[in-house]
N, C-alpha and C positions, 0 to 999 in steps of 0.2 A: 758928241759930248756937249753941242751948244743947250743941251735940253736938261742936263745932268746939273742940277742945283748942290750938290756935297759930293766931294771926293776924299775919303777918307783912307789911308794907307793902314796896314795890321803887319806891326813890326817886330822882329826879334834876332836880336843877333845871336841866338843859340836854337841849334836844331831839336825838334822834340819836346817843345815847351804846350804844343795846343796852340798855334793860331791858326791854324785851320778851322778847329772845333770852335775857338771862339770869334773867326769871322761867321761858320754858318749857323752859329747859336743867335749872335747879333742881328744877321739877314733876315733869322727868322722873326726876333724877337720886333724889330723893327717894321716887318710885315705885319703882323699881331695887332701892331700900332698903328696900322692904316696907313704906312709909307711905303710908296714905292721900291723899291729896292734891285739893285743890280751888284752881282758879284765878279770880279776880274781875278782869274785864276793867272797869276803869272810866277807860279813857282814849277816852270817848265819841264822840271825832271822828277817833279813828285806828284803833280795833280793829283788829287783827292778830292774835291770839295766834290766833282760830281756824285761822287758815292756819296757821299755824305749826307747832299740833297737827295741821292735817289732819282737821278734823271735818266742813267743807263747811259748809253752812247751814239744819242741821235744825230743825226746827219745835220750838218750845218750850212744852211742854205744862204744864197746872196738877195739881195735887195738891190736898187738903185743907189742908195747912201749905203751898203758895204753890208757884211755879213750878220744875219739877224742871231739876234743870243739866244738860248734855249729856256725857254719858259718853265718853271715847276710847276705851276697850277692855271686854272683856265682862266683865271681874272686877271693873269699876267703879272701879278703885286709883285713877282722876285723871277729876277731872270739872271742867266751868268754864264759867260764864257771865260772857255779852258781849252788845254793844248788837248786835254784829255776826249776831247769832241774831233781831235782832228789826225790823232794814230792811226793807221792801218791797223794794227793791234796794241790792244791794253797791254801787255804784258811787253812794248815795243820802247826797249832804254832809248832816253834822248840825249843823244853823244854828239852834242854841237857845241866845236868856241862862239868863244863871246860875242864877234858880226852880227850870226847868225842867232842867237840868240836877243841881240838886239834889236833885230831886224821885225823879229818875230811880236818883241813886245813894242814896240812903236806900229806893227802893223793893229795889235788888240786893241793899245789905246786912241789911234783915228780911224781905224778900218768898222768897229763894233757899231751898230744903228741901235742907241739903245734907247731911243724915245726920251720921253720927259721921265727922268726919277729925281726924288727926291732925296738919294745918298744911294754913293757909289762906295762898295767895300771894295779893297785892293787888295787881297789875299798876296804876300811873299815870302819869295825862299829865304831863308836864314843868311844873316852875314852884313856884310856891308859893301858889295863891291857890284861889279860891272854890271845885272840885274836890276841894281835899286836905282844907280845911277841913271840906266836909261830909263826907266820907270818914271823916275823925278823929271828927265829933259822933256821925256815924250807928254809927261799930266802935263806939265809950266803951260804948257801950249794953251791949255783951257784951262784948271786949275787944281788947284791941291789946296785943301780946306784944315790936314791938319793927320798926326797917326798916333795910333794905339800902338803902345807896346806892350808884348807879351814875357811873362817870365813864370817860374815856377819861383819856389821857396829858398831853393840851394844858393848858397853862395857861389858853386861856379856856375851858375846859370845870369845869377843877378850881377856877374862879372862882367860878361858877356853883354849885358842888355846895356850894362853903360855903357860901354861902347858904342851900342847904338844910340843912344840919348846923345853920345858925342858926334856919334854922324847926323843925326837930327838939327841940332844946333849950328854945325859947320855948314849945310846945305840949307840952312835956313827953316826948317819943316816944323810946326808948331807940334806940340807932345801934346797931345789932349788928354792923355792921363796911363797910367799903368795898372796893368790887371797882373795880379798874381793868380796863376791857374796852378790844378793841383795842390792845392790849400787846403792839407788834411783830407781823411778819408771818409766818405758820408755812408756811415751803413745804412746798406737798405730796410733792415729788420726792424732796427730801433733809434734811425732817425742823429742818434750818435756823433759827433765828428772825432778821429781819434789823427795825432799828426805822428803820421810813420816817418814822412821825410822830414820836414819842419816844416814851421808857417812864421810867416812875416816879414820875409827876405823882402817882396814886392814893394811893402808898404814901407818898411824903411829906408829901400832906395830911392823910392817918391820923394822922402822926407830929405835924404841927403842931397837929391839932386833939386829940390825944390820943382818937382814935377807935382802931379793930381795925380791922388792913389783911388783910382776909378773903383775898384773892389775885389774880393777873394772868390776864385771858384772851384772847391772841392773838387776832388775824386771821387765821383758819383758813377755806381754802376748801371744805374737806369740811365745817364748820360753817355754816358759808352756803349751800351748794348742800342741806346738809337741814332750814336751815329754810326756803328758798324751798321747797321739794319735800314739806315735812310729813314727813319720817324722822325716826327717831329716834336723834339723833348716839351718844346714850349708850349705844347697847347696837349701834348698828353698829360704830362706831369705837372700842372699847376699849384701844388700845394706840398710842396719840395722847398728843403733848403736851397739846392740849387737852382733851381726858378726863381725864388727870391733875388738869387744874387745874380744873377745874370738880368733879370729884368729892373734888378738898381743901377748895372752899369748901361744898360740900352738906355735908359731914361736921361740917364749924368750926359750922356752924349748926344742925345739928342738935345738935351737944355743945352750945352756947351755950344754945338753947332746952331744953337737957335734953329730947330723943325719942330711949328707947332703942330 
């Protein structure tokens, strides 16, 4: 971690909101960008980011300085370690208390040899409790730059996230802004956005809570069909609403974090 310049957390106190989709939308987007980038899967009983990148289920090898991450491309720009690299079987539940679970993520954040990057995504499980805390002990060691919170539109989603704005504040953890994901629906035909569920909940809990409302990311089915499929949206789809908005919030966050 002495080579890891940004450690950024992706937070939501409610399950099902997309911070999966928009840690690996940001990895990518960041990559794009000519930053290095490293992903930390610590939401130990749901991994997904590997699919999501499309890296399958390779063997995770040791090094001198501890277990090397699994690269997506050959120039190395985005690497990222998950529990999901280390089942006997994918389809294998993780039914451990919390020790063990802790144990696990304090191994990921000093045991990982991740070289020099330039921002570290923290992909986490929902909530606020035994997980994030040791999450937060085991970064303090080398650092924590600061976390994204994720919500959808709903008022009980945006219920939930204060909550976690409330755990942010109490542990001390800088909010570098709030995404509202799922913000309207983006047809693919006609470019359209129509709000089946509502839109704005994000941006006016920013306002309430005196957070940064970082921006909106529709329900876009070409964003769905590539993260089921492992594509990568940001350099297929360039001329998308949702490119737009995802590459205004990579940008907001890289200024915030100052990476030129």
């Amino acid at each position: 971690m002495s080579q890891v310049h940004r450690v950024v957390l992706v937070l939501s106190g409610k399950g099902g909101v997309g911070k999966s989709t928009i840690t690996t939308e940001l990895a990518l987007a960041f990559r794009h960008a000519g930053k290095k980038v490293g992903v930390l899967d610590v939401d130990l009983c749901g991994p997904s980011i590997p699919r999501m990148l499309c890296v399958g289920r390779p063997e995770v090898h040791q090094c001198d300085t501890g277990w090397v991450p699994v690269y997506t491309d050959a120039q190395k720009s985005l690497s990222l370690m998950s529990i999901g690299f280390l089942l006997d079987d994918p389809d294998e539940a993780v039914v451990w208390r919390g020790p063990k679970k802790n144990a696990m993520i304090g191994q990921f954040v000093s045991d990982v040899a991740w070289g020099e990057l330039d921002v570290l995504l923290v992909d986490t499980p929902p909530g606020t409790s035994d997980e994030h805390l040791s999450v937060l002990e085991n970064l303090r060691k080398h650092r924590v730059d600061g976390a994204i919170l994720v919500t959808t539109p709903q008022a009980v989603s945006t219920g939930d996230v204060r909550r976690e704005i409330t755990f942010c504040k109490k542990t001390g953890v800088r909010i570098l802004g709030i995404v509202e994901n799922m913000s309207g629906f983006a047809c693919p035909h006609c470019s359209e956005c129509s709000n089946i569920f509502s839109k704005g909940g994000g941006e006016e809990l920013a306002k309430l809570t005196g957070s940064v409302f970082l921006g909106a990311v529709p329900l876009d089915p070409l964003l769905s069909t590539s993260i089921e499929e492992g594509k990568d949206f940001i350099k297929t789809f360039p001329n998308t609403a949702t490119f737009s908005a995802i590459s205004r919030i990579s940008q907001a966050v890289l200024s915030t974090l100052q990476i030129d």
